[in-house]
ZAMARGU-4260 file (C-alpha; in steps of 0.2 Angstrom, whole numbers, plus 5000, padded with zeros to 4 digits):
<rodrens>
0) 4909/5048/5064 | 4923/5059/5074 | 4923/5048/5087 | 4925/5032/5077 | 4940/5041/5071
5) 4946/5045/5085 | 4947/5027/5092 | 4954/5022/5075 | 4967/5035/5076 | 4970/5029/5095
10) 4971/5009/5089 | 4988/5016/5077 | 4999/5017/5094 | 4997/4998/5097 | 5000/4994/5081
15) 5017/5004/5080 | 5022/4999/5094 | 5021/4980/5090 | 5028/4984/5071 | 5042/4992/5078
20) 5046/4979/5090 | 5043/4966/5078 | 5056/4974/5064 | 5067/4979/5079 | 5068/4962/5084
25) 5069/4955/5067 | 5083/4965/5061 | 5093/4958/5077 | 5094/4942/5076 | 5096/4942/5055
30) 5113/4937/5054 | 5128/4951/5053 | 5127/4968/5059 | 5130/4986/5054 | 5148/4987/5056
35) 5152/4972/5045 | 5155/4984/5031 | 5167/4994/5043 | 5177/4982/5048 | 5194/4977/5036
40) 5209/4967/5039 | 5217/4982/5044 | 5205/4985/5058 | 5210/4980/5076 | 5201/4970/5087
45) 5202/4989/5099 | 5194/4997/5087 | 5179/4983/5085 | 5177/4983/5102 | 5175/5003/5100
50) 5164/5000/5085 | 5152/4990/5096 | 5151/5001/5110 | 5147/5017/5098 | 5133/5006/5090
55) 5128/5000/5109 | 5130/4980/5102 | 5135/4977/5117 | 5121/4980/5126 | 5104/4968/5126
60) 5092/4970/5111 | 5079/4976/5124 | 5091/4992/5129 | 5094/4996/5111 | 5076/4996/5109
65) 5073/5006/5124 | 5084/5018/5119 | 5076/5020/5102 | 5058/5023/5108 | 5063/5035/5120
70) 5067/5043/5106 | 5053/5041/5096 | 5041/5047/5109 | 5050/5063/5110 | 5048/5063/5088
75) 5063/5056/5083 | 5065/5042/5072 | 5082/5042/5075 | 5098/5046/5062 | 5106/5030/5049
80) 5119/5021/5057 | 5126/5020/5039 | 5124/5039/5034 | 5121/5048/5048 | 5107/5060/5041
85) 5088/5058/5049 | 5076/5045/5046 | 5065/5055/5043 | 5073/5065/5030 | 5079/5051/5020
90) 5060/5044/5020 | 5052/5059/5013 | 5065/5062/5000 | 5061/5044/4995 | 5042/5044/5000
95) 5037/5057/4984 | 5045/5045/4971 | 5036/5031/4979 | 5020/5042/4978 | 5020/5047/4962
100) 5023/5026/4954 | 5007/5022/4966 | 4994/5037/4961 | 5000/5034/4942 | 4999/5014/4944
105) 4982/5014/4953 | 4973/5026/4939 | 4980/5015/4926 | 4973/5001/4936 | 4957/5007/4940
110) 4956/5014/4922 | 4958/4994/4914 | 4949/4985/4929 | 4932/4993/4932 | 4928/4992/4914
115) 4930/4976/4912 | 4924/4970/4928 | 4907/4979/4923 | 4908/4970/4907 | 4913/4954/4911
120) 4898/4954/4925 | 4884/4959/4911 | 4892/4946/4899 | 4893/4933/4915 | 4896/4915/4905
125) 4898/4920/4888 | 4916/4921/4879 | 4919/4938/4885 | 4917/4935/4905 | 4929/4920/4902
130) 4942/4930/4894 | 4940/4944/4907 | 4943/4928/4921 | 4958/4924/4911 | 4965/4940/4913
135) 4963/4941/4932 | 4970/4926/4934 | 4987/4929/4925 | 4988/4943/4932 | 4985/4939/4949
140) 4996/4922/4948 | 5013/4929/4941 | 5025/4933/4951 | 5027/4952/4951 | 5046/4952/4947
145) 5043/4940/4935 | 5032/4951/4923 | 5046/4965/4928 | 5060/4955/4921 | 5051/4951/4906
150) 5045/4968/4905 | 5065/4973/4905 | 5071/4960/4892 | 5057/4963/4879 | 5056/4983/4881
155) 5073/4988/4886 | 5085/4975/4880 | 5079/4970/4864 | 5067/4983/4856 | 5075/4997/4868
160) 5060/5007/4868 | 5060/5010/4885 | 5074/5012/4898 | 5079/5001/4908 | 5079/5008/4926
165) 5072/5027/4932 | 5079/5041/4921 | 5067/5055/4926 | 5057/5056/4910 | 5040/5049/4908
170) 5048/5035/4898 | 5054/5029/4913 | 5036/5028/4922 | 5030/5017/4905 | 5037/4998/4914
175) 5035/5001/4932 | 5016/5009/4930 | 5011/4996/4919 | 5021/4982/4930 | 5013/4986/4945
180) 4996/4993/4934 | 4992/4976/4928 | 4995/4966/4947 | 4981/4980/4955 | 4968/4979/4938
185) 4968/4960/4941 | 4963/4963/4960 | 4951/4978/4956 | 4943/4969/4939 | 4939/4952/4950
190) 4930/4963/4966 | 4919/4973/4954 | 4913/4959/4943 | 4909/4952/4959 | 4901/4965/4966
195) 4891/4970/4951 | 4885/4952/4949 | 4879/4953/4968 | 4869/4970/4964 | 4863/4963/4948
200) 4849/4950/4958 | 4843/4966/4968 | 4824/4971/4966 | 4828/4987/4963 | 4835/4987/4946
205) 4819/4976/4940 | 4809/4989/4948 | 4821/5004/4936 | 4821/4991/4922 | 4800/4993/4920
210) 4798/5010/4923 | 4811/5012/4907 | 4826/5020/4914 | 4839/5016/4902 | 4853/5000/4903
215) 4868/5012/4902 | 4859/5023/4919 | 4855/5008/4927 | 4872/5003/4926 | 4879/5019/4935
220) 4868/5025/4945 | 4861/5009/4954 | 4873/4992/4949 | 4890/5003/4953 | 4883/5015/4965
225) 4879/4998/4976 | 4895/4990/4974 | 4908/5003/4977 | 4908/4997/4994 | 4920/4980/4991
230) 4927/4989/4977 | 4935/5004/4988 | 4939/4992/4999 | 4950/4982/4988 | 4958/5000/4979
235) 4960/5007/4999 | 4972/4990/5001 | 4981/4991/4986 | 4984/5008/4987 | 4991/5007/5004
240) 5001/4992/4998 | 5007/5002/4984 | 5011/5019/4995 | 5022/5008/5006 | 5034/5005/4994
245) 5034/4989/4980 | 5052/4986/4986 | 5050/4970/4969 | 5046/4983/4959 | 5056/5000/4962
250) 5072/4983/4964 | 5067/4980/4947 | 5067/4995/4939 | 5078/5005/4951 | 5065/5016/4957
255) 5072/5028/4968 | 5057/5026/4982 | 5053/5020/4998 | 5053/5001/4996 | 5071/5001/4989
260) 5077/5012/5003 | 5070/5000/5017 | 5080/4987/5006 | 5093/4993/5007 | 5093/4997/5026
265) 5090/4979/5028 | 5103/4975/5018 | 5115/4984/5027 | 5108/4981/5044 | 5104/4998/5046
270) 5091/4994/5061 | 5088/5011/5063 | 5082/5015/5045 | 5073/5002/5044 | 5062/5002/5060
275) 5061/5021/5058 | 5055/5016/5038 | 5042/5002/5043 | 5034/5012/5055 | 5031/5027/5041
280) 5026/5014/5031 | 5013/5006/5044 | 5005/5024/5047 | 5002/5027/5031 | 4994/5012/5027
285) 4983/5012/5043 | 4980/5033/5038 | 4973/5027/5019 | 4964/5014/5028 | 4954/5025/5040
290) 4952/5036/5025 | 4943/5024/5015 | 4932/5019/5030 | 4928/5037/5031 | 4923/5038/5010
295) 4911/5024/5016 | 4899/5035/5025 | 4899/5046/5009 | 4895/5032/4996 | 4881/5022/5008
300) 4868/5034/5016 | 4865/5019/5028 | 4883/5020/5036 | 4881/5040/5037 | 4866/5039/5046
305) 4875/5025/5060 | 4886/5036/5066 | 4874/5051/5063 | 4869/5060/5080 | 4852/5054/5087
310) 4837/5066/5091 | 4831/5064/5108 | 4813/5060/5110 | 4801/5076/5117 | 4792/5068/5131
315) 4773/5072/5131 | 4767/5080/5144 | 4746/5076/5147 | 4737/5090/5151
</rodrens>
């Protein structure tokens, strides 16, 4: 298992390294660049020209991505070409705000979805699974800012019993927990009636069934246990989705997070910020990934025991 993670860990460099020259490269040739906002009618073409060679746009893309990644493999993300301040300080001042809207919106989600998935797939045909199909498919077919301005209008403009934007109470985690809540419980609720619907023509539970263990315990202990796999699979995806910032949702509700920060890098054409941000963001998604490859081998005993060391064979010696 260490060295599988090893080579996963190994696989993150390519990865960044294309991401980063992908956002670089991107945020290039975007029209407008990051000393549009500095520049008035009162500038002088003198101090544009100075205003270019500070910000080395006058230089090839490809040098001004050199010069960046010669700083990165030293550990530097580089500074804001807006603010000045670190990359990587702005990002982990965001990154806890962002944290805290994905652990909150992924129990919630996990909370609504696994329930029902279990019951839709025990009900399969009947009113109840169709219901439940319903449900996934509204939530997995509107737009998420959609829900999040309807969300707004009803809650916070008319009724007014929720605010409207982040106000560092818990009323304020009520709209984008449930917003982004109800997009992963659609997800999560389709995967686990599929799985259990899967488990449910196994042997084995016909085999518990006539020896008289109970419905409830069959359930847990041999549908679910079998079809965590695809469901951790899909909760592993959306919570790295999630921990890399809803930049829809924290728009929305002005959530003072990650996603909005690389927005507004982009907006500002703050190449800096936002390469240094996607990169963050690309690592940590790749880390939750890894991770939930590694919670397989403790759900399946048959992946634990692929990557578990082999016994060498005692040769017999004949006397």
């Amino acid at each position: 298992m260490l060295r599988y993670t090893f080579y996963r860990i190994l696989w993150l460099i390519p990865v960044l390294l294309c991401v980063s020259f992908i956002i670089y490269a991107l945020m290039d040739f975007a029209p407008g660049t990051v000393i549009d906002n500095m520049i008035n009618d009162d500038t002088t073409p003198e101090e544009i020209i100075e205003l270019r060679a500070k910000y080395y746009l006058d230089r090839p893309m490809v040098f001004r991505y050199g010069m960046y990644m010669a700083g990165l493999f030293q550990g530097d993300l580089g500074t804001s070409q807006i603010t000045g301040q670190s990359v990587w300080d702005l990002y982990m001042t965001r990154w806890p705000a962002t944290l805290r809207l994905s652990i909150y919106s992924l129990v919630f989600g996990v909370a609504v979805a696994i329930p029902l998935g279990i019951v839709a797939a025990k009900y399969a045909g009947t009113i109840i699974d169709n219901a439940t199909t319903a449900f996934t498919l509204i939530g997995l077919s509107m737009p998420t800012f959609w829900m999040g301005l309807l969300l707004l209008i009803w809650f916070a403009l008319n009724i007014r019993l929720f605010p409207a934007g982040y106000d560092g109470t818990w009323r304020g985690y009520v709209l984008p927990v449930f917003c982004s809540g109800i997009s992963m419980s659609a997800g999560i609720c389709r995967q686990t009636r599929s799985a259990i619907l899967e488990t449910s023509r196994q042997d084995y539970l016909r085999t518990a069934r006539a020896k008289g263990v109970p419905e409830c315990q069959v359930t847990r202990k041999h549908k679910l246990r079998n079809a965590w796999i695809p469901i951790v699979t899909q909760i592993g995806v959306l919570l790295g989705i999630t921990l890399s910032g809803s930049a829809i949702i924290e728009t929305i509700f002005t959530w003072p997070g990650v996603g909005r920060l690389l927005v507004n890098a982009i907006n500002q054409r703050d190449i800096n910020l936002a390469t240094g941000a996607t990169i963050l963001t690309s690592a940590f998604f790749v880390i939750v990934l890894l991770l939930v490859d590694i919670i397989y081998a403790f759900i399946d005993p048959r992946i634990r025991a692929m990557y578990a060391p082999r016994k060498k064979k005692k040769k017999v010696v004949a006397a």
